[in-house]
N, C-alpha and C positions, 0 to 999 in steps of 0.2 A: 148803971154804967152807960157814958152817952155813945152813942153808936156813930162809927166813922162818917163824914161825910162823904158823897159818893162823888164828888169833882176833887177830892183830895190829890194833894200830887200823890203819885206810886213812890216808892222809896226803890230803885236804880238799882241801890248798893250793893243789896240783899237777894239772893236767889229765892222765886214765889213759884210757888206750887201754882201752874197755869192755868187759869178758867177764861172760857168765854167773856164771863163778865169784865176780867182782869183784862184782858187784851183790849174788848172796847173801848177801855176808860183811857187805856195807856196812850199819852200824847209825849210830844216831844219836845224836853226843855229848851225856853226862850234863850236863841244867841246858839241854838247847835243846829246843825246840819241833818243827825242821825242820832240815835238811842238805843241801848239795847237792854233790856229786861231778860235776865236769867231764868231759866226751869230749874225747879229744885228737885225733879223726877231722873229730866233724861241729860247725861255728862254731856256740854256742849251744846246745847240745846239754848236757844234765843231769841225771842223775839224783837223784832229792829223797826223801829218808828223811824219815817223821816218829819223836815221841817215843814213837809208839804201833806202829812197826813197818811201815807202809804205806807202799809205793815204788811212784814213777811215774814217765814220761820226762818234762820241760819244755824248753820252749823259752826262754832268757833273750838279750836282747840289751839293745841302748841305743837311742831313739829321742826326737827332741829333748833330749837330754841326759837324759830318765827309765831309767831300768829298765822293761821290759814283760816279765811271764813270760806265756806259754801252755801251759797243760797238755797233753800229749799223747794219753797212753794209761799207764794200768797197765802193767807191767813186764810184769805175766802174760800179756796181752795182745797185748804187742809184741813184735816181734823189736827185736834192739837194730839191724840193717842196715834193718828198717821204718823204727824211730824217727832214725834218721838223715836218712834220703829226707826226712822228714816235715819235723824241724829245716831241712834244705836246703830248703826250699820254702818255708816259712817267711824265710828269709835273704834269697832270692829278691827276697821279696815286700813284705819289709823295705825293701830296697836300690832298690827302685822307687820309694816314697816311701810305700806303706801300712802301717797297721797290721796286722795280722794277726788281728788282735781284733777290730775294728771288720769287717773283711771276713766272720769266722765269727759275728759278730753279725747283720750282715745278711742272709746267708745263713740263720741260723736262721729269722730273721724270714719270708724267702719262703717258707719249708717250711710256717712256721706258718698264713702266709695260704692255700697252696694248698692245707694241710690242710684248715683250716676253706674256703678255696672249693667244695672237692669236698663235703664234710656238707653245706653250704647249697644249691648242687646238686642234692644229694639228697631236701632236704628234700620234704616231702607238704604236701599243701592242709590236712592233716586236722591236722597237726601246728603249722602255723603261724595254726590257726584256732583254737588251742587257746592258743596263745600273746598273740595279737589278743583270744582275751574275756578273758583275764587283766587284761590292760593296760588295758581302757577299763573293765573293769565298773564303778570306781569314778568314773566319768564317767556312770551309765548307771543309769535304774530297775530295780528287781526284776525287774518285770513285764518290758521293755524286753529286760534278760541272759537270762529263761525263752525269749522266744520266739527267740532266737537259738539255745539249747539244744536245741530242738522242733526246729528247721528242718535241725540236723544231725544229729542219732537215727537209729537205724540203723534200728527197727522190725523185726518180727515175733515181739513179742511180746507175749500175749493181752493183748486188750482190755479197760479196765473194764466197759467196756458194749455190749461189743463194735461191729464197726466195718462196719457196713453188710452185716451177714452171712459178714464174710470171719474174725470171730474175732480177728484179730491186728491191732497198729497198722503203719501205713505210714511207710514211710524220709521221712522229713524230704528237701523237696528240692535241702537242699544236700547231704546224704549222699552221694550218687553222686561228686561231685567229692574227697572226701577224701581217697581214697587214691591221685590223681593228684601227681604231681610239681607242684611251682609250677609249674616249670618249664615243664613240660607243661600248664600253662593256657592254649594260645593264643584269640586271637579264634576261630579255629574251632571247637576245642573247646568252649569257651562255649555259642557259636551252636546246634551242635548238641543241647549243653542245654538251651537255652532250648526250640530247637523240638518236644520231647519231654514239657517240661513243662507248655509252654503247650498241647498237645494233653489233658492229662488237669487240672491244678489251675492255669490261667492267674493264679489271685487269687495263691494262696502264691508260685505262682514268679516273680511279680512281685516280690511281697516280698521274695524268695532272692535274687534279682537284684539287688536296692538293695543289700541287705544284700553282698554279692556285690563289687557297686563299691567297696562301703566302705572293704572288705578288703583289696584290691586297691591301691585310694590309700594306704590306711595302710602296706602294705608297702615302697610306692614311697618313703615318707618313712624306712624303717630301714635301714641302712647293711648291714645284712646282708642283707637284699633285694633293695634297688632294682635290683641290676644283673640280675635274675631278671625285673622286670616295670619294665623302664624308661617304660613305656608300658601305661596300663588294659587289658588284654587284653578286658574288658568292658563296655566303653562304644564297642557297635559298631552299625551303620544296623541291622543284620539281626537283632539281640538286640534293640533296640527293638521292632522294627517283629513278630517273633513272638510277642512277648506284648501287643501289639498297647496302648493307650490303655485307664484303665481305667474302664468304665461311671461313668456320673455315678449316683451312689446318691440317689434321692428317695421310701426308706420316711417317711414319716414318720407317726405319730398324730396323727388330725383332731379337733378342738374335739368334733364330735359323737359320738365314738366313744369317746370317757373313758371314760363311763359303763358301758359295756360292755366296756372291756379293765380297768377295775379291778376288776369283778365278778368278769369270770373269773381275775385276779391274785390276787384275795383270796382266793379257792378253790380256789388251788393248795393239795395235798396238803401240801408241805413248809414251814412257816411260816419258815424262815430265807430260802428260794428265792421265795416271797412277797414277803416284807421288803425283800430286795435287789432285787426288778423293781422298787418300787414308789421305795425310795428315787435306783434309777437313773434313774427320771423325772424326780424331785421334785428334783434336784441337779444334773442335765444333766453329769455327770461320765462318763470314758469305763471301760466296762465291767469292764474290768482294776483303773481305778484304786479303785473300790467293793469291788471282791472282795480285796483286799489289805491293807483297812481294818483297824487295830487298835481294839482297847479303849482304850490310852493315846492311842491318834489323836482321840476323844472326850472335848471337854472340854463337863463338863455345865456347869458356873461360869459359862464365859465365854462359852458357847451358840458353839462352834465347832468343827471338824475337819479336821485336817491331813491332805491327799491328798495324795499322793506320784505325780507327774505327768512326763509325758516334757519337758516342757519348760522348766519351770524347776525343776526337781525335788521341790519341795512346795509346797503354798498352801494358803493356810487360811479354809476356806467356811463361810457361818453354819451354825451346827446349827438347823433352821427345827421347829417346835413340833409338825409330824407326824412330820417325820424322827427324833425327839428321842424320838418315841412308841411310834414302832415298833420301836427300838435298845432302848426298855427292856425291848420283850417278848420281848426273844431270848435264849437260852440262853448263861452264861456256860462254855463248854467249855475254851477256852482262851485264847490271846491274838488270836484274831482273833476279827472283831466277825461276820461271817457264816463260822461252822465246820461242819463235817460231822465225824462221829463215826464216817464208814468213810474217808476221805479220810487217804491216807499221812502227808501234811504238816496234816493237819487243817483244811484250809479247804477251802469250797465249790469245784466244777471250776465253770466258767461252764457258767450254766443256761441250752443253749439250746435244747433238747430241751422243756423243761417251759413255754419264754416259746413256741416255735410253737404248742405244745398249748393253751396258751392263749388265743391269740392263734384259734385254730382256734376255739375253742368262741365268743370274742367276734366272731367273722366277720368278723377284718380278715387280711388275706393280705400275707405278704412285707414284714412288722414283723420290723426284725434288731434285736438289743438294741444295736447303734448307733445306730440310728432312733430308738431314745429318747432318745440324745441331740441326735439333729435335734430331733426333736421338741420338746425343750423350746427352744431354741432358738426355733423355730416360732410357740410358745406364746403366747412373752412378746410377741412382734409384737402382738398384740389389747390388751397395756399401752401403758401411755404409759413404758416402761423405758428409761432411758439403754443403749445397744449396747454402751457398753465395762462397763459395770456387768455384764450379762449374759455378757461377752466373759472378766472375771475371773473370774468365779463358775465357768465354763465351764474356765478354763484356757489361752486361745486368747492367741496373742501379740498385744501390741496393734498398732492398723493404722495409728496417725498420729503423728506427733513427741508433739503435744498429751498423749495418752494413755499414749506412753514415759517423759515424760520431766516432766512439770508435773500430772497426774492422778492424785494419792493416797489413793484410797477405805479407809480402816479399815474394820474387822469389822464396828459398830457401823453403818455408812453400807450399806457392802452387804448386812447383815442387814433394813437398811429393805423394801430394794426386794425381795430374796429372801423374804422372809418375805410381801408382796406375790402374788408369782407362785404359792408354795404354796397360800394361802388362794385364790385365783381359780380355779387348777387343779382343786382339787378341789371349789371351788363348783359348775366346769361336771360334775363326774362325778359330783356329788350324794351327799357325802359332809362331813356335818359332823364337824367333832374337836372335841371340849370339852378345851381346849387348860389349861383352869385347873384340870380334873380330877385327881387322881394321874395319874403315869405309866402308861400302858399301856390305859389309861381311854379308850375310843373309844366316838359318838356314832355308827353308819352309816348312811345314808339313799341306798341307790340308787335313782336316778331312773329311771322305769320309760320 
């Protein structure tokens, strides 16, 4: 009897009891895509040639009248008495009433979550704070996104101007927490924060703390967190109560002391740090939003300029005819309206070193360049000024239906009464401006 030849096609048709050898030889007919050879052992059980030489085990059966395949494993991979067991477990599972696909579907799926649960687990403060300024900064002023950046800084390294003798800057007082797990955030851990922080910078880590909350809530709202902080871990009696309530602030500059804190304003050494004390009075605008001022933010036209504010994110304040005087004598360096030419980013740091010294030589004590904007505030009290008029100019939200929602002062209206408050101001500080002069053209008369 002549013995088969060993390049013979395999016969397709016919279920073969599987051998190594049988799988080798097994190619795939010219003009098909794929093939599949039956086991005559295990129900569903198949090996599948493609056109391109690659063979794998499958599973084929029938369910509601469909065909379902499930791939196995590579040939290389299996034993053919593996890929059997495998097929019969499959059948099994069939014969119950499941798919078998849908079951290794969902099973993937728990792997995947409990992949990703473990990472999120894992995650850091530092990590998810990085993700959190991401998201909101476009909700958020410049100024607003800086000091969150400040607050996390790792610090110790040297000072511009240095830092109280010690040479280096200090860690921001959210830093410490970063490299802690969310997870590891509890109300205790907090607590102890706080009470360590409130011992050396109570103001900042007050601020850390809001900021802190913030974080915290927002996490609770992202599906990949919440179950990490179901609950504010920092909205606790004991984290309040160590940073205790925070002082009522009542710097303010008095009517009779104008005259003597513009003298020595004037006669600060740096004419842009000058400029800026002077227009931070005149504008009752808050520190940050003056120092971040652009050249394009000045329209000289339309005698106006767009602050960029925490609250509603810009408005637009008259340009009043000293403010307008002072802006022309400052040096064009680059696109911001008060710049320093050692300064990394080119604008001035907030001058508060040079407004004390000041402030020292006019003999007024514990004027914070917030107090200037009390102060003006303060001021207008001696006019006969509408509150919310002062209230826009300022930035402040309004306080009554009336002024939300039926009260709409144009530039033109609020330049009346602004323009007002400058001229009186500096009536009481004994300084005229010849307002119809060219630009930069100042009249000065301190009152002795």
């Amino acid at each position: 009897m002549a013995r088969p030849r060993r390049d013979a096609q395999i016969d397709l048709s016919e279920a073969q009891d599987l051998t190594a050898g049988l799988i080798a030889r097994l190619n795939c007919p010219a003009g098909k895509a794929q093939a599949f050879l039956r086991d005559a052992k295990a129900s569903g059980l198949r090996v599948r040639v493609t056109a391109a030489g690659a063979k794998s085990f499958v599973f084929e059966a029938k369910l509601n009248r469909q065909t379902i395949r499930r791939t196995i494993g590579d040939v290389r991979a299996w034993s053919i008495e593996r890929a059997r067991t495998e097929a019969n477990r499959m059948r099994v599972t069939l014969d119950g009433g499941d798919d078998p696909r849908e079951l290794e579907r969902e099973k993937q799926a728990a792997d995947a979550e409990k992949r990703a649960a473990a990472v999120t687990d894992a995650v850091t403060v530092g990590e998810v704070w990085t993700v959190y300024l991401a998201e909101r900064r476009p909700h958020w002023g410049e100024r607003h996104y800086q000091d969150h950046l400040n607050m996390s800084k790792a610090g110790g390294v040297p000072a511009k101007r240095g830092t109280k003798g010690r040479g280096v800057t200090v860690a921001g007082p959210i830093h410490p927490l970063l490299a802690l797990r969310l997870a590891d955030l509890t109300p205790e851990t907090i607590e102890a924060w706080a009470a360590g922080e409130a011992k050396t910078r109570p103001t900042a880590g007050r601020l850390a703390w809001r900021c802190l909350k913030a974080l915290l809530g927002w996490c609770g709202e992202q599906a990949a967190y919440n179950h990490l902080v179901p609950v504010n871990p920092a909205k606790t009696r004991k984290t309040r109560e160590a940073f205790g309530r925070p002082a009522v602030k009542s710097d303010v500059l008095l009517r009779e002391q104008l005259p003597a804190w513009f003298s020595a304003v004037r006669n600060v050494g740096n004419p842009v740090i000058s400029a800026y004390l002077q227009t931070l009075l005149l504008i009752g605008a808050r520190p940050g939003e003056v120092l971040v001022l652009r050249w394009e933010d000045v329209d000289t036209a339309w005698r106006g300029m767009t602050i960029r504010d925490k609250v509603e994110g810009e408005r637009i304040v008259p340009l009043t005819p000293f403010v307008s005087q002072l802006l022309a004598t400052l040096p064009r360096r680059n696109e911001w309206v008060f710049s320093s030419p050692t300064a990394a980013d080119g604008v001035l740091t907030i001058p508060r070193h040079p407004h004390l010294r000041a402030c020292k030589v006019a003999g007024i004590d514990g004027l914070t360049l917030h107090g200037l904007r009390r102060s003006f505030k303060s001021l207008t009290e001696w006019l006969e000024v509408p509150v919310g008029v002062v209230a826009q100019i300022q930035g402040h939200k309004p306080s009554a239906t009336a002024e939300k929602h039926y009260t709409v002062r144009p530039l033109d209206l609020l330049r009346l009464h602004h323009e007002k408050i400058e001229a009186w101001i500096l009536e009481q500080a004994g300084i005229v401006s010849e307002t119809k002069a060219a630009p930069g053209a100042l009249r000065v008369v301190i009152s002795a």
